[in-house]
C-alpha positions as CSV (number, residue, x, y, z in Angstrom):
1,X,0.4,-18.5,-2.9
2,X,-3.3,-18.6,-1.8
3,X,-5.0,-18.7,1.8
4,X,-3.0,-16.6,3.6
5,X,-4.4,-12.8,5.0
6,X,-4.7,-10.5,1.8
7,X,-7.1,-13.9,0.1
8,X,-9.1,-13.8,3.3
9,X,-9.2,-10.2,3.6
10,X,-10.8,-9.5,-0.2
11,X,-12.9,-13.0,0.7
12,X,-14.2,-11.5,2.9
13,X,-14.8,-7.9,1.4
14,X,-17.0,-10.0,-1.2
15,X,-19.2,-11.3,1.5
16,X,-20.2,-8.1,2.9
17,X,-20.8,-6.6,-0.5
18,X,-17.8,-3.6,-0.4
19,X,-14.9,-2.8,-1.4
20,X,-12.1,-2.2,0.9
21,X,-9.6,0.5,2.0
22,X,-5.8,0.3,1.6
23,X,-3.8,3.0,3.3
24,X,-0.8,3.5,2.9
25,X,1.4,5.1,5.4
26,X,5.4,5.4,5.4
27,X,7.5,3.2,8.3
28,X,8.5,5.1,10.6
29,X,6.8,8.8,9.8
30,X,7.1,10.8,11.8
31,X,9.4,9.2,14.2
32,X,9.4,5.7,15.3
33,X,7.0,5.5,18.8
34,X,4.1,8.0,17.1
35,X,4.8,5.4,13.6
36,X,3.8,2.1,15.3
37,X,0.9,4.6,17.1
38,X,-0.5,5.3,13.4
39,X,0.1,1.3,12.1
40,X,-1.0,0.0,15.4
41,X,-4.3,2.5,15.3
42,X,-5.2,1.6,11.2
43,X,-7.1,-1.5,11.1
44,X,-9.6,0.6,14.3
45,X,-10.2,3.4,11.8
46,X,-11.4,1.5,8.9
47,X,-8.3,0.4,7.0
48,X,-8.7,-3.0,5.2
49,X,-5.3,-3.5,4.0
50,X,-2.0,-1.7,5.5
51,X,0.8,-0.8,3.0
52,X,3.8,0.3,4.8
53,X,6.3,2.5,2.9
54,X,9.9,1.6,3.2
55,X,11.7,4.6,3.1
56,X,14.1,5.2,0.6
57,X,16.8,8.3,-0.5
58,X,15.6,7.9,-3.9
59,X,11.6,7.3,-4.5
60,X,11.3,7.8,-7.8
61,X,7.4,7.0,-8.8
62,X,6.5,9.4,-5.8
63,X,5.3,13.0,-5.2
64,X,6.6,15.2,-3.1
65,X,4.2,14.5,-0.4
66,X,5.7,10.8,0.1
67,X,8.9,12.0,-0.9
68,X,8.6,14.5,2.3
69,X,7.4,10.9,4.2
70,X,10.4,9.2,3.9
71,X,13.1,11.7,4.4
72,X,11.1,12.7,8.3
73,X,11.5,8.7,8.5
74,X,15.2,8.7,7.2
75,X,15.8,11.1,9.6
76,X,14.9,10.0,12.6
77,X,16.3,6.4,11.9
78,X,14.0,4.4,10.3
79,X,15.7,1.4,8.2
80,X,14.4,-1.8,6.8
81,X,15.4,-3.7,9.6
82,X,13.2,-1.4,11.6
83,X,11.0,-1.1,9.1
84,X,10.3,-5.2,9.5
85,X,10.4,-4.7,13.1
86,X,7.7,-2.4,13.1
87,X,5.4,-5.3,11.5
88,X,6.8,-7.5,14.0
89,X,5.1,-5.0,16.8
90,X,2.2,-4.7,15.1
91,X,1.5,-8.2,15.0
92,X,1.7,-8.3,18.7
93,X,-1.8,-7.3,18.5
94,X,-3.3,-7.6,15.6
95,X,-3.0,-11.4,13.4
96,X,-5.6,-10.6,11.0
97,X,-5.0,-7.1,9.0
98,X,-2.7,-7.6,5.8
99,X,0.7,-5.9,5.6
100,X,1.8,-4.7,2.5
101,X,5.4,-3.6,2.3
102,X,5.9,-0.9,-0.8
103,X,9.0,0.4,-2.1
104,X,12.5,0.3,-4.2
105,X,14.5,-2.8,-4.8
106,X,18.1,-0.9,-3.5
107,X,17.3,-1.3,-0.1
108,X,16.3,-5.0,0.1
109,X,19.5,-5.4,-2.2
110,X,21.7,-4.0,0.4
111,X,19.4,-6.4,3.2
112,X,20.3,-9.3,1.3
113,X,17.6,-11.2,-0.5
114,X,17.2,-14.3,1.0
115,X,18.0,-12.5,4.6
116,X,15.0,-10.0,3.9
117,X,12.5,-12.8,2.9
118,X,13.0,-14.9,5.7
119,X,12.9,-11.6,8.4
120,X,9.6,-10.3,6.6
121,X,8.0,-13.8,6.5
122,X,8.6,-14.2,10.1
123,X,7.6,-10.6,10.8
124,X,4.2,-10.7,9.8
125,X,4.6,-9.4,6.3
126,X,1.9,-10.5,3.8
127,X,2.7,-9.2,0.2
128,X,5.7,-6.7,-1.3
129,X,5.2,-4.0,-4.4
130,X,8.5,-3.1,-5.7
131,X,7.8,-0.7,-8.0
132,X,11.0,-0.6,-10.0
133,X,11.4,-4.8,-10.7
134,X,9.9,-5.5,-14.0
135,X,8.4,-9.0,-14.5
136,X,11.3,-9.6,-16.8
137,X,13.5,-9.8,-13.4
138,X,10.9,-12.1,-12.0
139,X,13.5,-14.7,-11.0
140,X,15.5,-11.6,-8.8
141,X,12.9,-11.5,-6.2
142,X,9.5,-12.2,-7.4
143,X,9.8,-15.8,-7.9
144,X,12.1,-16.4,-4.1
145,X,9.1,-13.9,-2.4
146,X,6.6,-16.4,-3.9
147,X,8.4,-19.4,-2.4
148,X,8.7,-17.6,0.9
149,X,5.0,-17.6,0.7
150,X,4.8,-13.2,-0.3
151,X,1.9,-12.5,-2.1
152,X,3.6,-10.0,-4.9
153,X,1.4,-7.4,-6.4
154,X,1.9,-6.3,-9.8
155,X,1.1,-3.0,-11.2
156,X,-0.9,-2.0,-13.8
157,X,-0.9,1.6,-15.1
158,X,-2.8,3.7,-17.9
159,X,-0.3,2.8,-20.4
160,X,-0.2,-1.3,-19.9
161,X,-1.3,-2.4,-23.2
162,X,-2.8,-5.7,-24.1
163,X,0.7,-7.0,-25.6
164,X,1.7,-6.1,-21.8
165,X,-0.5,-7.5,-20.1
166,X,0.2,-10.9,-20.1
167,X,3.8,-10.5,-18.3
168,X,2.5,-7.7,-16.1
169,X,-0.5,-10.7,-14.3
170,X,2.4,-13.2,-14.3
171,X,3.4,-14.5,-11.5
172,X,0.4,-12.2,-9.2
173,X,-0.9,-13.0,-6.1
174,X,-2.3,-11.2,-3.4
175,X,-4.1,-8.3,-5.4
176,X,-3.4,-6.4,-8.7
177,X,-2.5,-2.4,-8.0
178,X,-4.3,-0.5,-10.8
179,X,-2.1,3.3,-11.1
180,X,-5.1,5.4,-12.1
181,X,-3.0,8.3,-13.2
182,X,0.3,8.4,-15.6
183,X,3.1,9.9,-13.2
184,X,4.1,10.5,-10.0
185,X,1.7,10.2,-6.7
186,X,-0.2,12.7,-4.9
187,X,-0.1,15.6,-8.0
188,X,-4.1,14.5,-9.9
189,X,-6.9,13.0,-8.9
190,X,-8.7,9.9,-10.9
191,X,-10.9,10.3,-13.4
192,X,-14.1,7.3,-12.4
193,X,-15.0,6.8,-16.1
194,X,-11.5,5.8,-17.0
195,X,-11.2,4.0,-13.9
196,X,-14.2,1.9,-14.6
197,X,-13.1,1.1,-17.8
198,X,-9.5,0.3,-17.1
199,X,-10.8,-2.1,-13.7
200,X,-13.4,-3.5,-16.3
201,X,-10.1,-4.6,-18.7
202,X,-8.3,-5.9,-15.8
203,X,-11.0,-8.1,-14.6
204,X,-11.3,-9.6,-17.5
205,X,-8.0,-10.7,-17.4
206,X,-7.2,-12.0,-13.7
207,X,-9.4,-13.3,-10.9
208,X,-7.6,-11.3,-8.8
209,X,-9.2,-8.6,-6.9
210,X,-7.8,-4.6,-8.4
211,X,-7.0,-2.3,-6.2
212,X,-7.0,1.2,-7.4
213,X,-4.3,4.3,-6.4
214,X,-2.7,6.9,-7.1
215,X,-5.0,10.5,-7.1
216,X,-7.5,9.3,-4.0
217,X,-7.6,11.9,-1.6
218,X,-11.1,12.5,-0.3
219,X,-14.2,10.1,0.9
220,X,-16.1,11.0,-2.4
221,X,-12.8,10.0,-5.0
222,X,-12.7,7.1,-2.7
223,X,-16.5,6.0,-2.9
224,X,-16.1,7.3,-6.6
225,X,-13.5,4.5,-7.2
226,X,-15.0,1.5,-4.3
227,X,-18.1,1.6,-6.7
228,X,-15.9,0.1,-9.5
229,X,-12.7,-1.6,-8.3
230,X,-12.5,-3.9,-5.2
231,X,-10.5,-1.6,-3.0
232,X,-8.8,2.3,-2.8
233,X,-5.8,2.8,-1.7
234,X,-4.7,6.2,-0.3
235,X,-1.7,7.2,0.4
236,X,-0.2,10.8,-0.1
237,X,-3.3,11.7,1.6
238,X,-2.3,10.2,4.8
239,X,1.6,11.3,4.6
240,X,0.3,15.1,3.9
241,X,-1.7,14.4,7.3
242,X,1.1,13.8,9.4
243,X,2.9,16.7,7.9
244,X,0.1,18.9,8.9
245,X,0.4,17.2,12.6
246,X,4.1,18.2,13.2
247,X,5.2,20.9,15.4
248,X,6.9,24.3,14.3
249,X,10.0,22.5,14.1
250,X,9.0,20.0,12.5
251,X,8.9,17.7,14.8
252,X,6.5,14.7,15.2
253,X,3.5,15.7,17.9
254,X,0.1,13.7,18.7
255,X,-1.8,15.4,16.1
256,X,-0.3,13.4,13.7
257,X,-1.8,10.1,14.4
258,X,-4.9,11.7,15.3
259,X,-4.7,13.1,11.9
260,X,-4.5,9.8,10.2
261,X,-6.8,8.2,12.1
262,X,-9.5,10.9,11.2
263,X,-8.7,10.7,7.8
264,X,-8.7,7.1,7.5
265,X,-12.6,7.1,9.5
266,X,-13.7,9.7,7.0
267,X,-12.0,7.8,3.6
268,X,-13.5,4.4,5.3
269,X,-17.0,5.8,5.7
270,X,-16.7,7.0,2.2
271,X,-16.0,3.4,0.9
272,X,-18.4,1.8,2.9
273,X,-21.2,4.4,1.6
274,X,-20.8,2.4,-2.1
275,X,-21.4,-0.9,-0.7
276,X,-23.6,-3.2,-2.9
C-alpha cells in the first residue's frame, strides 16, 4: 500500500532531516485505564511511530522484560479485541501518529483472519509485525493485511543473508525492522558499526525506510543508531519503566505513565540530537 500514516510519517522525517522514534509499549500494561494513559500520552513525548504489543501466553522472540509486559496485561484482561479497542480510543484524539500492532500469529488465528483485518482497519491500525509468519506463509495473512490496506513490516536480522533477502523485502510496506542483535529482546545492546553496515546492506536493497531494534535502551544507543538508520525503536526499555512504576503489590500506579513518558522525552531528545 502507499499514502497512508507510516509513508507520511518517514516523509515527513526526511524533510526535517531526522530520524524518528518508535516505541513500543504492550496493550494494556499495566492495566487498561493507566494503558490508554501511556498510548494516549506517546506521540506528546516524542514518539514518531507507536507499536503496540499484543499480549500473548507464549512470546517467544522476547526477553523477560516484555515477557513480564504481557502477563501484567494478561492479567488484568487485556485481549485482542481490547487490544484493537484501545487504537480505536486513541484515535479519538490523535489521526496522525502510526500504529503498529506487534506480536504472534495464535492470537489473530483464534480472532479470525478476515474478522481481525476488518476490526484493525476500522480501528485505526496502520501496519502489523508478526514475528513468527515467514514470507513463505505470505498468502496466510500477509497478502489479505495488504489488501485490507496494512502496511506489513518484514524483519531483518543479523543472520538474513543475501540468498534471503529477496523473500524477506517481498511483499514490504510500511518500514523494514532491522533486529540489531541475534536473540531475544532487552538482554544486549547494539553494536553502531555493525548497525551501519547492516542498514547500509538493506538500503541498498529496498527504498523502504529501516527501522532499527532490539538492544536500544538509552538516549546515546538511540542517537548512536538515528545517525545511521531512519528510526529507533525501543521497547523493553519502556516495559522495564512501567515495572519500575507499580506499587508493592504490583499493582499499576501513576508513576508508570510518568515513567514512560520521561523516558520517551529523554530517548526522543536523544534522536533528535543526530539530526542532519
Amino acid at each position: 500500500m502507499s499514502g497512508g500514516r507510516i509513508e507520511r510519517r518517514f516523509a515527513a522525517l526526511g524533510r526535517e532531516g531526522r530520524a524518528g522514534l518508535v516505541a513500543f509499549v504492550t496493550a494494556g500494561d499495566p492495566n487498561p485505564g493507566l494503558s490508554r494513559e501511556i498510548v494516549a500520552g506517546l506521540p506528546g513525548a516524542g514518539a514518531d511511530v507507536i507499536e503496540l504489543g499484543m499480549p500473548f501466553t507464549d512470546p517467544m522472540a522476547d526477553g523477560p522484560t516484555i515477557q513480564a509486559s504481557s502477563r501484567r496485561a494478561l492479567r488484568a484482561g487485556t485481549t485482542l479485541r481490547r487490544t484493537i479497542d484501545l487504537v480505536r480510543h486513541f484515535r479519538r484524539t490523535d489521526r496522525d501518529t502510526p500504529v503498529v500492532l506487534m506480536g504472534y500469529y495464535n492470537p489473530i488465528y483464534a480472532y479470525g483472519n478476515e474478522a481481525f483485518l476488518a476490526d484493525a482497519k476500522e480501528a485505526g491500525v496502520d501496519g502489523l509485525i508478526l514475528v513468527d509468519l515467514p514470507s513463505e506463509e505470505d498468502g496466510e495473512l500477509c497478502l489479505p493485511a495488504i489488501e485490507a490496506g496494512l502496511d506489513w513490516i518484514r524483519l531483518a536480522t543479523p543472520t538474513t543473508d543475501e540468498a534471503r533477502m529477496p523473500a524477506v523485502l517481498s511483499n514490504a510496506s510500511g518500514f523494514v525492522y532491522y533486529v540489531s542483535i541475534a536473540g531475544i529482546t532487552g538482554t544486549r545492546s547494539a553494536d553502531p558499526a555493525a548497525v551501519g553496515e547492516a542498514v547500509a546492506r538493506l538500503k541498498a536493497r529496498t527504498d523502504l525506510p529501516v527501522a532499527v531494534g532490539f538492544g536500544i535502551a538509552t538516549a546515546e544507543q538511540a542517537a548512536a543508531v538515528a545517525r545511521v538508520a531512519d528510526a529507533a525503536v525501543v521497547g523493553s526499555a519502556f516495559c522495564r519503566a512501567v515495572a519500575d512504576g507499580l506499587d508493592g503489590d504490583g499493582d499499576g500506579t501513576r508513576a508508570c505513565v510518568d515513567n514512560v513518558l520521561g523516558l520517551a522525552r529523554e530517548l526522543a531528545a536523544g534522536v533528535g540530537s543526530a539530526a542532519a
